[in-house]
C-alpha positions as CSV (number, residue, x, y, z in Angstrom):
1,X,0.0,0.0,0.0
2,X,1.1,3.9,-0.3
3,X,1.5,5.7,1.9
4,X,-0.7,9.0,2.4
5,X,1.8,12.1,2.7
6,X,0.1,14.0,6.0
7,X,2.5,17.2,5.2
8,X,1.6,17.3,1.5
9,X,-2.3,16.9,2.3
10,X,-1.5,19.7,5.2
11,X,0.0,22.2,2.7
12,X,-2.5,21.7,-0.4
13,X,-5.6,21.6,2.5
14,X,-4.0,24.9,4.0
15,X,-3.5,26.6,0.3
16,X,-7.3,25.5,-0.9
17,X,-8.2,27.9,2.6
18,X,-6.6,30.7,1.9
19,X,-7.7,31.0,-1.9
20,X,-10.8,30.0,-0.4
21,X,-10.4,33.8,2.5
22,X,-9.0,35.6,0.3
23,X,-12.1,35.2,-2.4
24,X,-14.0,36.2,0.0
25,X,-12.0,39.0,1.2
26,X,-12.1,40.1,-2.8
27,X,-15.8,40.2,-2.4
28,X,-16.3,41.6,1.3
29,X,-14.0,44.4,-0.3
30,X,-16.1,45.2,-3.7
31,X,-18.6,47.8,-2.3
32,X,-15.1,49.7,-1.5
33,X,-15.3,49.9,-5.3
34,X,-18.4,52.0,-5.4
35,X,-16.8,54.8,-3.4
36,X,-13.9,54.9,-5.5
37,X,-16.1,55.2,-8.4
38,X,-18.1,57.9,-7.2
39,X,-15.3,59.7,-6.3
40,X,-14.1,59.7,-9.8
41,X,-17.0,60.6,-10.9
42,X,-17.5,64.2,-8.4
43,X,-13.9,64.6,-8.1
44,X,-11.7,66.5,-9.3
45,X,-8.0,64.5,-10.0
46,X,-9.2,60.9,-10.8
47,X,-5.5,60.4,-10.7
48,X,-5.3,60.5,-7.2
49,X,-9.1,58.7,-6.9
50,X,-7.4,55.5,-8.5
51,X,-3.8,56.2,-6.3
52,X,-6.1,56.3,-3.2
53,X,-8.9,54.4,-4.2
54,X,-6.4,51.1,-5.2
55,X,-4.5,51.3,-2.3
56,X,-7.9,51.5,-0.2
57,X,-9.4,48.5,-1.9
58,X,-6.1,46.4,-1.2
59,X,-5.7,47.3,2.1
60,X,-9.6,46.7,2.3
61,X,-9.2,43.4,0.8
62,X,-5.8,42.2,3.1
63,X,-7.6,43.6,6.2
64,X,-10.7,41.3,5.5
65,X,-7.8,38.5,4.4
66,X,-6.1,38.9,8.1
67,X,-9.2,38.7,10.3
68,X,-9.8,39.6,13.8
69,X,-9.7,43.3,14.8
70,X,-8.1,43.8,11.1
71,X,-11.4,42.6,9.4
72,X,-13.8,44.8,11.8
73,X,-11.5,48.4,10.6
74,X,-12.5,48.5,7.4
75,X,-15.9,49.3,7.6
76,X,-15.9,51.9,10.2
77,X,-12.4,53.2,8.5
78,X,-14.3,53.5,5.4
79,X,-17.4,55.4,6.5
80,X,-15.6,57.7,8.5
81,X,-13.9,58.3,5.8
82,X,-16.9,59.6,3.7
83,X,-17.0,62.3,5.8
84,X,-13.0,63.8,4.6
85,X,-14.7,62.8,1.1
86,X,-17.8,64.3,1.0
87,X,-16.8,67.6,2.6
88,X,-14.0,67.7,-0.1
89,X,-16.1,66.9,-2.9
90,X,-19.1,69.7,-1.8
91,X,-16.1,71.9,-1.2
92,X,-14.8,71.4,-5.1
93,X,-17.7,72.8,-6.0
94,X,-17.7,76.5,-4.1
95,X,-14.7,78.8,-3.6
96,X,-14.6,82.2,-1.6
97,X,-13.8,85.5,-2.9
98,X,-13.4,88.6,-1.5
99,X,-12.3,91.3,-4.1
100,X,-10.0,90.0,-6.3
101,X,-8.7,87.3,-4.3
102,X,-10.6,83.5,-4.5
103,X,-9.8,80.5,-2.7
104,X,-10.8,76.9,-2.2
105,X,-12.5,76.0,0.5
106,X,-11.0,72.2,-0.1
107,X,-8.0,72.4,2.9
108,X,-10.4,73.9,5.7
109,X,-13.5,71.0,4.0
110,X,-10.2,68.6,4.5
111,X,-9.1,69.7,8.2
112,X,-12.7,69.9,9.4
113,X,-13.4,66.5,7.8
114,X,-10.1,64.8,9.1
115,X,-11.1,66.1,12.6
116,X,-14.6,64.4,12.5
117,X,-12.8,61.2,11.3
118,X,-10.5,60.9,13.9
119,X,-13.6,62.1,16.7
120,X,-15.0,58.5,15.0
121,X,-12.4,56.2,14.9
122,X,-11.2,56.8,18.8
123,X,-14.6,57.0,19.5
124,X,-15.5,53.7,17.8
125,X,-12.5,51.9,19.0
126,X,-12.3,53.1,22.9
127,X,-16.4,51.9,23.1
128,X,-15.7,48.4,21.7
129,X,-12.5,48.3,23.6
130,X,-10.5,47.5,20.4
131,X,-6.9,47.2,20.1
132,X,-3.8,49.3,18.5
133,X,-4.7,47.1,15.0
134,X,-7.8,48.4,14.7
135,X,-6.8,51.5,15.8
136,X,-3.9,52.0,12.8
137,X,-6.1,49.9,10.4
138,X,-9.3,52.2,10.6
139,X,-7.2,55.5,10.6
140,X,-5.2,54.3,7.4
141,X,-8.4,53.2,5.4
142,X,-10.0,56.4,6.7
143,X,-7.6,58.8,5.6
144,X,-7.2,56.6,2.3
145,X,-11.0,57.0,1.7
146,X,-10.8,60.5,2.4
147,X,-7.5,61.4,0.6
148,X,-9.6,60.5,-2.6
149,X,-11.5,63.7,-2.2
150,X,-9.0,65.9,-0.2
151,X,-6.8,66.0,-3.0
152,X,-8.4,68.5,-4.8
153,X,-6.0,71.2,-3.8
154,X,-3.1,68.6,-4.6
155,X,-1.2,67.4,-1.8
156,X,-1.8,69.8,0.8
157,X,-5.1,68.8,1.0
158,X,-4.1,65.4,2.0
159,X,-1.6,66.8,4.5
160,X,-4.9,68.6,5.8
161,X,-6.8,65.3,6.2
162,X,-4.0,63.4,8.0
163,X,-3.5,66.8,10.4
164,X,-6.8,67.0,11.2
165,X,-7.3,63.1,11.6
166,X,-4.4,63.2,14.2
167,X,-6.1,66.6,15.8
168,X,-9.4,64.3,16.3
169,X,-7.8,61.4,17.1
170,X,-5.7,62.7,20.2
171,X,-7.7,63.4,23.1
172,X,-9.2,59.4,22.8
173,X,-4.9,58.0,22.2
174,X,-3.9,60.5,25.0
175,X,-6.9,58.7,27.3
176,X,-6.2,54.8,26.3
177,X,-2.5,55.1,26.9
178,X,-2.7,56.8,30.2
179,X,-5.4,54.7,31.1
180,X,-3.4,51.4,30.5
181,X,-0.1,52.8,32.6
């Protein structure tokens, strides 16, 4: 008789799973795809929109691969996000003037947005008593759903976002690591 190779059987077992995750990761991470989209749509620089918008739906997808507290950032990352994005998107489509002088209102939309974001992550993570993954993970697929839209202004928009992310997320950090000394 042959003998039945245990390790081999292990592996290919082991390999079928992970396809088998990561499909469904793919498909957990699709409805990321409809932001992007509408993003490109309202925006302004779909070049960014598909920079921030890939590297959202990858990260979406490997968060939802890895599991645990990974898998539960993405969806509050994502619609905190919206916020960054939609205030961005509204402010694309006003300026102020005063005299001769207009401006955008897309870094202040940005900083105000980012802020809010931040308020919603800590919040979100310090009531479910999550840990430092989901922390990072929900603030990076956050600020990549919102970067889609605060780049409008170019770059310094984004820098807005992820100044006024840190500026909301503070006060909740500063509390959970003085509460854990």
């Amino acid at each position: 008789m042959d003998s039945i190779d245990l390790a081999r059987l292990s592996r290919q077992a082991r390999a079928r799973y992970e396809r088998a995750r990561l499909g469904l990761s793919f498909a957990g991470a699709a409805p990321v795809l409809l932001v992007v989209a509408a993003a490109a749509v309202l925006g302004k620089r779909p070049s960014s929109v598909a920079l921030f918008g890939g590297l959202l739906f990858v990260s979406g997808v490997v968060l939802l691969w890895r599991g645990r507290d990974l898998r539960l950032a993405l969806w509050p990352g994502v619609l905190s996000g919206l916020i960054p994005l939609v205030f961005a998107l509204v402010a694309n489509y006003g300026h102020g003037c005063s005299g001769d002088h207009c401006s955008s209102l897309c870094v202040p939309a940005c900083t105000v947005g980012g802020v809010t974001a931040g308020v919603v992550v800590s919040v979100i993570a310090t009531r479910l008593k999550l840990g430092w993954g989901f922390w990072l993970s929900a603030s990076a697929v956050s600020m990549l759903t919102g970067a889609m839209g605060c780049a409008c202004v170019g770059y310094s928009g984004v820098l807005a976002l992820v100044g006024g992310f840190a500026v909301g997320l503070a006060p909740q950090f500063v509390r959970r690591v003085f509460a854990s000394h």
